[in-house]
N, C-alpha and C positions, 0 to 999 in steps of 0.2 A: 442392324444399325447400332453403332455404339452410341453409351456417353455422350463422347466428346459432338459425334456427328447429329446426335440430339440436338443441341445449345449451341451449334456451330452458328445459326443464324439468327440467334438472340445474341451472342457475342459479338457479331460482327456489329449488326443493328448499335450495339451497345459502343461497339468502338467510331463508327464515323458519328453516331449522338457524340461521344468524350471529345472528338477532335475538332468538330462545330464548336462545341461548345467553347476549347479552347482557345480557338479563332476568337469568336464575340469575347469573350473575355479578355483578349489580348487586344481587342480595338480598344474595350472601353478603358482597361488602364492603361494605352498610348493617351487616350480623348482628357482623362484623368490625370494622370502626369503630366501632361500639357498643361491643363486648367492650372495643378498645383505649381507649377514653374511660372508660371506667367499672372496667379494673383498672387497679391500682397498679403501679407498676415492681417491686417486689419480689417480687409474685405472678407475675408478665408473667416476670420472668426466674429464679424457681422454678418454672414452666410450662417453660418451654424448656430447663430444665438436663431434668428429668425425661422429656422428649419425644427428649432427644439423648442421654440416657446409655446407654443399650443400643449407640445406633450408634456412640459410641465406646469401648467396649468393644473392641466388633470390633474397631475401625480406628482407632484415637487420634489419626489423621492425615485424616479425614475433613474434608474440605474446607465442607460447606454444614453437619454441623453445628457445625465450629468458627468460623466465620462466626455461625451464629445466634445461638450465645452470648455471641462479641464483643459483636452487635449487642444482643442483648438487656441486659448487662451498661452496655451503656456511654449505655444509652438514656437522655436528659435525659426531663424532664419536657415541657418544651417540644416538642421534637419527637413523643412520645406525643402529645401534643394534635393538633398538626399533621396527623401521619400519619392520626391518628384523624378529623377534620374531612377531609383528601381522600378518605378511602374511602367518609366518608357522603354526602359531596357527588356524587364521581362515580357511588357505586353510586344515590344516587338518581336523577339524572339518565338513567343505562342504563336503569334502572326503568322511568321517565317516558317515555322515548323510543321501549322499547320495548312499554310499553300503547299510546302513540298509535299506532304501526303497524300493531301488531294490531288494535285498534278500525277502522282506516283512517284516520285524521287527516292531512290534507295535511302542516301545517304539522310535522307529528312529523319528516316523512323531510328537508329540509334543517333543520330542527335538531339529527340523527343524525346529518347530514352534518355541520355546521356543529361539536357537540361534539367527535367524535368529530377531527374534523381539528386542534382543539387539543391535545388531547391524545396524537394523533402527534406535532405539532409538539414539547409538551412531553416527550416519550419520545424524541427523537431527542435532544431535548438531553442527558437521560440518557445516553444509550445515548453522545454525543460523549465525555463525560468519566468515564465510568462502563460500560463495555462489560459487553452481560447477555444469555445466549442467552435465557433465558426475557423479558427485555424484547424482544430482537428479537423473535423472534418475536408475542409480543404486538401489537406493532408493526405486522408485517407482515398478520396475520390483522386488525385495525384498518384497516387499507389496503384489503384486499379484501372487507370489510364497507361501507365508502364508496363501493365501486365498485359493489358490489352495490345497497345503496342507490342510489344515482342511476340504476344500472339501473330500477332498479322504479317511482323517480321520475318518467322520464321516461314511462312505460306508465300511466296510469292508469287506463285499461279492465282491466289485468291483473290492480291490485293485489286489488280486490274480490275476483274468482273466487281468486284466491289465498288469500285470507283464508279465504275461505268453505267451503275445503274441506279 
């Protein structure tokens, strides 16, 4: 038994865990981008006073929720849109990408590859002039999603029995 055939079935395990996970991820920022397109700044940033004021209470010095209220505070309208149009876009796309691999769809896994690779690209750019441990990471678990994918890409006798069970 090699290696590879060692960790074959922690990989896999490890790959339909990334593409679940995907999935839920891509609902919640469809459910997400919805909310943000369809409230108003005012509400958006009466949400967020009320969701941080106990944590500054505590800590008046708390870093991410004084950060949230900048951001919520200072949020254009324009950008609400924005932000709102990428979380439907990409959560729909995770969605879409990840029903075809559950279904089995060839064409789903380098298109998983294929998105998924923009938007590292696009996350590093972040991450260049805006350093973010939660973006890293995101980032790097995005990486080993792609890897995992063209793992499985490359196997196609495996994907089936993986699916199917």
């Amino acid at each position: 038994m090699t290696l590879s055939d060692r960790y074959a079935p922690i990989l896999d395990r490890a790959f339909l865990l990334g593409i679940w996970l995907k999935g839920v991820d891509g609902i919640l920022e469809i459910v997400g981008g919805g909310l943000l397109l369809i409230t108003s700044s005012a509400t958006l940033n009466r949400l967020v006073i009320a969701l941080t004021q106990h944590e500054l209470i505590e800590d008046p010095h708390d870093w991410l929720a004084t950060t949230l209220r900048q951001t919520a505070a200072h949020l254009s309208v324009s950008t609400q849109f924005l932000g709102s149009l990428y979380l439907l876009a990409h959560g729909l796309v995770k969605v879409g990408i990840a029903v075809g691999v559950w279904r089995g769809y060839r064409w789903a896994y380098p298109g998983a590859i294929g998105f998924l690779v923009v938007f590292i690209a696009y996350q590093f750019y972040r991450l260049s002039y805006q350093p973010s441990l939660g973006l890293l990471l995101l980032t790097l678990f995005d990486i080993v999603i792609v890897g995992l994918t063209w793992r499985e890409y490359r196997h196609p006798s495996r994907i089936g029995s993986l699916l199917a069970e």
